[in-house]
Each structure stands twice: as structure tokens, then as C-alpha cells.
C-alpha positions in Angstrom: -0.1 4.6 8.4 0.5 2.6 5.0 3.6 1.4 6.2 2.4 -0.1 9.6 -0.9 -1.4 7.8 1.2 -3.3 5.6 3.8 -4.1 8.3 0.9 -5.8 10.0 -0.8 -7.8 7.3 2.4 -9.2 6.3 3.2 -10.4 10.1 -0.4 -11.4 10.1 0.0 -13.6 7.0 0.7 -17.0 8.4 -2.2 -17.1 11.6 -4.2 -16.2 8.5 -3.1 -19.3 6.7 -3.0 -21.5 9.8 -6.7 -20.2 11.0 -8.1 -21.3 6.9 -6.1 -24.3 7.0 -8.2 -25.5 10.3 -11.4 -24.4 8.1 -11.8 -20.8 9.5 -13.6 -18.8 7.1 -11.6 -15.3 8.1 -12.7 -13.5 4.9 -16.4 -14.1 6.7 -15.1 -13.1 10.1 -13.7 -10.1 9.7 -16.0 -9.0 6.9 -17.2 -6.1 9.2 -14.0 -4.9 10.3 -12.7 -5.0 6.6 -15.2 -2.6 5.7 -14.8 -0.2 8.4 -10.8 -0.1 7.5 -11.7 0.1 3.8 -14.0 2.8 4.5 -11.6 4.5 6.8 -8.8 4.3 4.0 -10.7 5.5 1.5 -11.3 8.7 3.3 -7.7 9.0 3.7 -7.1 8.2 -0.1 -9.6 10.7 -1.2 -8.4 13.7 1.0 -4.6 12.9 0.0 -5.7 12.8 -4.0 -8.0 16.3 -2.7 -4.6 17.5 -1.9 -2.6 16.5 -4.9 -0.8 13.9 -2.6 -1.1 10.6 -4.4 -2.6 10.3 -8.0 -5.9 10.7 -9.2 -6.0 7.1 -10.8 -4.9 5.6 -7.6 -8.1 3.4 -6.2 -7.9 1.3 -2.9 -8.1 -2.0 -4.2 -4.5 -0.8 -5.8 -3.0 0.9 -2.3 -3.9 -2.2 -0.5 -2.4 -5.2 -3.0 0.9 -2.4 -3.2 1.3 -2.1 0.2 0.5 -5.4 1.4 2.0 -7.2 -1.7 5.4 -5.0 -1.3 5.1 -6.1 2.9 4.5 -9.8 2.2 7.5 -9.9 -0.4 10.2 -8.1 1.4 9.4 -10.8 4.6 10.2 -13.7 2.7 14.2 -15.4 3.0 14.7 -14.5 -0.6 13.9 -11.3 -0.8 17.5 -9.2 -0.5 15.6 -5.7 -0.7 14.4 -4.4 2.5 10.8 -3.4 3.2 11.5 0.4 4.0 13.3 0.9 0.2 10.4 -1.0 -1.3 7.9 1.3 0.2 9.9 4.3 -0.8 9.7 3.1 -4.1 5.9 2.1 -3.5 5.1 5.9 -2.3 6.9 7.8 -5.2 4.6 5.7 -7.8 2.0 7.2 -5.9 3.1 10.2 -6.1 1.4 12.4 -9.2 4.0 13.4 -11.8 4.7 16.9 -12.1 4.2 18.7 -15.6 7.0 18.1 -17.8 7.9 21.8 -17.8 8.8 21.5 -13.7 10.8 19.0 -14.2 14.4 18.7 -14.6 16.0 17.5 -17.8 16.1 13.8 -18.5 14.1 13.8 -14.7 10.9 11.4 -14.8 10.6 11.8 -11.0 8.7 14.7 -9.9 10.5 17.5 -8.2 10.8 17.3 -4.5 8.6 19.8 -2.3 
């Protein structure tokens, strides 16, 4: 879900620019649908943190500028990293840490289920 959310607001990005560059307010015209997919995120973020899924200390505003952010760079020419590796890397920082004493020596990574 994260990973075509973000896929979409990057590919989004410039009719976004061209619509407030005509003097479009789209922050104001799609104020309702923002909050119904902030809302319905949330939910998802709070059942996955319920489940020990993503981190406790993870709030939306933070999923959103990660996924999006990590989306918007990997499309631009100077970017050499693809967007699938930068989400990896995105969803095992979400990830909580396991205690220390399940971990493997020198590890920082949590184990794997």
C-alpha cells in the first residue's frame, strides 16, 4: 500500500506543480479527500504498531514525508538508487528493534521473522 501511495504522489508531483502554478489552490481542493486518506492510514498505522509491525514512535505525518520524500527522490535524473531499495531501507526503519539479547552479535538490524 505504502509503496504504491508513494509511487503515486511522486508521479502526481508535477500536475501538482502545474495546477498551483495556474493559481489552483490543491491543498483547498482536495482538503476532504486528504483527510479521509489520512484517516484511513492512520487506522492502518495504528493496527500495524497494535501488532508490533512498525514502531511505536512512528506518527503519520513521518510515514507520509518518508514515503513520499523517498518516492519524489528516487524519480529525479540524479538519483542512482532505485525506488524499490530506498523503500526497503524506508520499511526496516520502521521496523521496531528487537531487544538486544535477540539479536545477533555486532547485529543492529532486528532479526528476521
Amino acid at each position: 500500500f505504502l509503496s504504491r501511495l508513494g509511487t503515486a504522489a511522486a508521479a502526481k508531483r508535477d500536475l501538482i506543480e502545474a495546477l498551483s502554478g495556474a493559481g489552483i489552490d490543491v491543498k483547498m481542493s482536495a482538503e476532504a479527500e486528504k483527510a479521509e486518506v489520512d484517516e484511513a492510514v492512520q487506522d492502518l498505522l495504528d493496527r500495524a504498531q497494535k501488532l508490533g509491525q512498525v514502531r511505536s514512535d512512528v506518527q503519520l505525518a513521518d510515514l507520509f514525508g518518508l514515503v513520499v520524500g523517498t518516492c519524489a527522490f528516487a524519480g529525479h535524473d540524479m538519483s542512482e538508487c532505485s525506488q524499490a531499495r530506498m523503500l526497503e531501507v524506508v520499511y526496516d526503519g520502521l521496523r521496531p528493534q528487537a531487544p538486544a539479547s535477540t539479536r545477533s552479535p555486532g547485529s543492529t538490524k532486528p532479526p528476521r521473522d
